[in-house]
N, C-alpha and C positions, 0 to 999 in steps of 0.2 A: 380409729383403732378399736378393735371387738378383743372381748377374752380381759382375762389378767394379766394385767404385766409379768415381764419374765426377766430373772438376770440373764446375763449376756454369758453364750457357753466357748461362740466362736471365736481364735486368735483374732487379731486384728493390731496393727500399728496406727492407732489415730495419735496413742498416748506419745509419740515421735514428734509430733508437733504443739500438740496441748497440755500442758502440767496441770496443777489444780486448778487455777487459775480463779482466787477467789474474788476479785473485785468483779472482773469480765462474769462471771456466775452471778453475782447479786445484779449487777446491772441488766445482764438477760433476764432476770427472775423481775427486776420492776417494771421492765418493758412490753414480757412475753407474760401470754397465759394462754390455758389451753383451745381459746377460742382466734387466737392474734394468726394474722398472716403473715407468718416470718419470714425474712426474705433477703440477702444479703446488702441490696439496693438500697432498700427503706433503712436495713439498720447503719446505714455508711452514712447514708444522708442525710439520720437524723440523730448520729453521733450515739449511739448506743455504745459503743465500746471508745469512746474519745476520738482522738486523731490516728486511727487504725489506718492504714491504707484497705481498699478495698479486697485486696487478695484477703489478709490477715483474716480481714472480717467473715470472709467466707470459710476460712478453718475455723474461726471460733464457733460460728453457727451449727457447723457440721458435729462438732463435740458438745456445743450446747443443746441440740434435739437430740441426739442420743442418752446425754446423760439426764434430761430432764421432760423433753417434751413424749418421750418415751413413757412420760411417767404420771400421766394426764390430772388424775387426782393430788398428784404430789407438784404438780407445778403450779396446781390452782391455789393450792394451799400456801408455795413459797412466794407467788406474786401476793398476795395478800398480805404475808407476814411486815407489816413493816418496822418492826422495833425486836431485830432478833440480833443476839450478843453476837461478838465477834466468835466463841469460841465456841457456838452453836453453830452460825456459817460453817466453819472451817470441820467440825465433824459432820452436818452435813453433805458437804463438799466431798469432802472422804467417801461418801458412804454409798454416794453414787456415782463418782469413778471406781468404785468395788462395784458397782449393780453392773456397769456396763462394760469394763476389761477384765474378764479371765486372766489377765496378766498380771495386773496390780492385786487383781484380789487375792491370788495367789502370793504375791512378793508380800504383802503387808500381813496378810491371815495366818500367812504360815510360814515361810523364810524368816520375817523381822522379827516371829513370836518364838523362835527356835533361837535367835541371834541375843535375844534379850534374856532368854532364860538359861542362857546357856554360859561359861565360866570370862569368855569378854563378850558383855552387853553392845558390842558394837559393830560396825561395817565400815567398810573401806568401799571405793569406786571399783579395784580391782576386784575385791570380791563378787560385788553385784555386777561387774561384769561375767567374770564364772560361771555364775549363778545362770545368764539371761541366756548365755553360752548352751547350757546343760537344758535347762527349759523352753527352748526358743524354739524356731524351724531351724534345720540345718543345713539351710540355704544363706541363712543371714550371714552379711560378711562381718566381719570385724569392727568396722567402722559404723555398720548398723548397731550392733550390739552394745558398743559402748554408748552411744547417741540417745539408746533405748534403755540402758542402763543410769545413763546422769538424767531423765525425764524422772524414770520412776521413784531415784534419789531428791529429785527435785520436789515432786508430789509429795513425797512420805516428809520431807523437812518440814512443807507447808503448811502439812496436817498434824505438824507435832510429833511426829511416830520417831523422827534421828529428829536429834538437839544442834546438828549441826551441818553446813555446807561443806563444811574442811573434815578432810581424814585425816586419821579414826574420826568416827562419826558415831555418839552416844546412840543408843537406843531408846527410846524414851515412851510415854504416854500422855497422850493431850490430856487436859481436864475434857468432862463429858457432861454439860448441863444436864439438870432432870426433861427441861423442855427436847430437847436434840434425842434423851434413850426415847423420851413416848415419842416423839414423832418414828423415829427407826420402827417401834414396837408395831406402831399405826399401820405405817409403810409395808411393813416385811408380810404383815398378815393380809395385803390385799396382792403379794406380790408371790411368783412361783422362782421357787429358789431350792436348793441343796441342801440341805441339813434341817437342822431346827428352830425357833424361836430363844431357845435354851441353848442350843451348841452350831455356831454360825461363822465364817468368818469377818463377819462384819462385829459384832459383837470384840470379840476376840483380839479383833483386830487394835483394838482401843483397851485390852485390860481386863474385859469385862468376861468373866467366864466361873462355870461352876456357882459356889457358892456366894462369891464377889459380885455376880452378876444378881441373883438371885435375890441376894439384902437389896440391890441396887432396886428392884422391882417391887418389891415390898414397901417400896417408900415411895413410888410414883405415884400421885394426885390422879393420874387419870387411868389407872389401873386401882385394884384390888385380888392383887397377886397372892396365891396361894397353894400350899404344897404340901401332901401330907402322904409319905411314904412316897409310891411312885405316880396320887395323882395329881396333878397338877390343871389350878384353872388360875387362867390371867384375869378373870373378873373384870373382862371390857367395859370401860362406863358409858363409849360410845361408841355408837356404831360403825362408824367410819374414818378413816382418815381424814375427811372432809368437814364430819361433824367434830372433829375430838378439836381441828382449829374453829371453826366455826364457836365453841364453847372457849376455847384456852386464849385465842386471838382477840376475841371481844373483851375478855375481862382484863387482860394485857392492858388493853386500851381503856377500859374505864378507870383500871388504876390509873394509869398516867393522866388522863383528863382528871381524875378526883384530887390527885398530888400537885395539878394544877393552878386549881380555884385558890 
């Protein structure tokens, strides 16, 4: 792959068969890295996603290289991580089913952030089907819509976004480790995308906006965030995505070997 990554502009239905799917994600991220030859075969065979049947495996892989190995320096980085909280997973997880569907990024950036602010913090299936109705092709039948409507309900439950599987369905916000904003911060800046670092829906999508967001960066360890009037420096401490785990991931680990002894 040449160039900078890019989020994904084109519709597409993968999210019809794929949810968040956060265990099958960590297990592709301990398996895969950007050098591995992935292959539906090898991972059936060697149980990378459990007792998958073989089709299964070949959808998971299909949504696993789009949402990750798309993402060369970021994948190198998540097969390395190996002691990353559950609630850092799962906003990662989030963050790159938003990089890769225009659909979802859509429904959680700005539907669910309209739904929460607005006088009931909640959603119904009916609604979100409406919703998929009004923004979909309008080709889709009925039964598409609703299929594609309980996936992206599914997704947003998994990542914290609705408190709940049953209607009414809470609006809600995940917790957002400080590890989980710098990586996004890391990510976003090697990545070609719509908006800003400061106004995004991936940000947004989780809570974090304006001035909310802003205190949130002033306190990250691997920034040195700063703003005065309209100019604004993130005071990078390292260069890359690559380097900021290469620095954050090692120390990771000599705490826990030190907590060890």
């Amino acid at each position: 792959m040449t160039g900078r990554p890019r989020e994904a502009t084109e519709l597409h239905t993968r999210l019809s068969k794929c949810a968040l799917e956060l265990d099958d994600s960590r297990a592709f991220w301990a398996h895969a890295d950007e050098t591995t030859n992935v292959n539906a075969q090898r991972a059936f065979d060697e149980y990378w996603f459990g007792a998958r049947s073989l089709a299964r495996v070949e959808v998971l892989l299909t949504n696993m290289r789009a949402r990750f190995s798309a993402f060369p320096s970021a994948l190198a980085v998540l097969h390395s991580w190996q002691h990353m909280s559950p609630d850092t997973r799962r906003a990662i997880c989030h963050w790159h089913l938003q990089l890769t569907d225009p659909f979802y990024r859509r429904f959680t950036g700005a539907y669910l952030n309209e739904r929460r602010s607005g006088p009931r913090p909640e959603v119904t299936r009916d609604l979100v089907v409406a919703w998929v109705g009004e923004q979909g092709p309008g080709r889709w039948t009925m039964s598409m819509r609703i299929q594609f409507a309980s996936k992206l309900l599914s997704a947003a439950y998994s990542a914290g976004l609705v408190a709940s599987n049953r209607d009414p369905r809470p609006v809600g916000l995940p917790r957002v480790p400080d590890e989980a904003l710098e990586y996004l911060m890391y990510l976003l800046r090697e990545t070609e995308f719509e908006g800003s670092l400061l106004d995004n829906p991936y940000t947004s999508s989780v809570g974090l906006e304006g001035a909310i967001l802003e205190e949130r960066l002033r306190g990250l360890p691997g920034l040195a965030f700063r703003r005065q009037g309209d100019l604004i420096d993130f005071g990078w401490r390292q260069r890359d995505l690559r380097m900021w785990a290469d620095v954050n991931l090692r120390s990771d680990e000599s705490s826990l070997a030190g907590a060890a002894l």
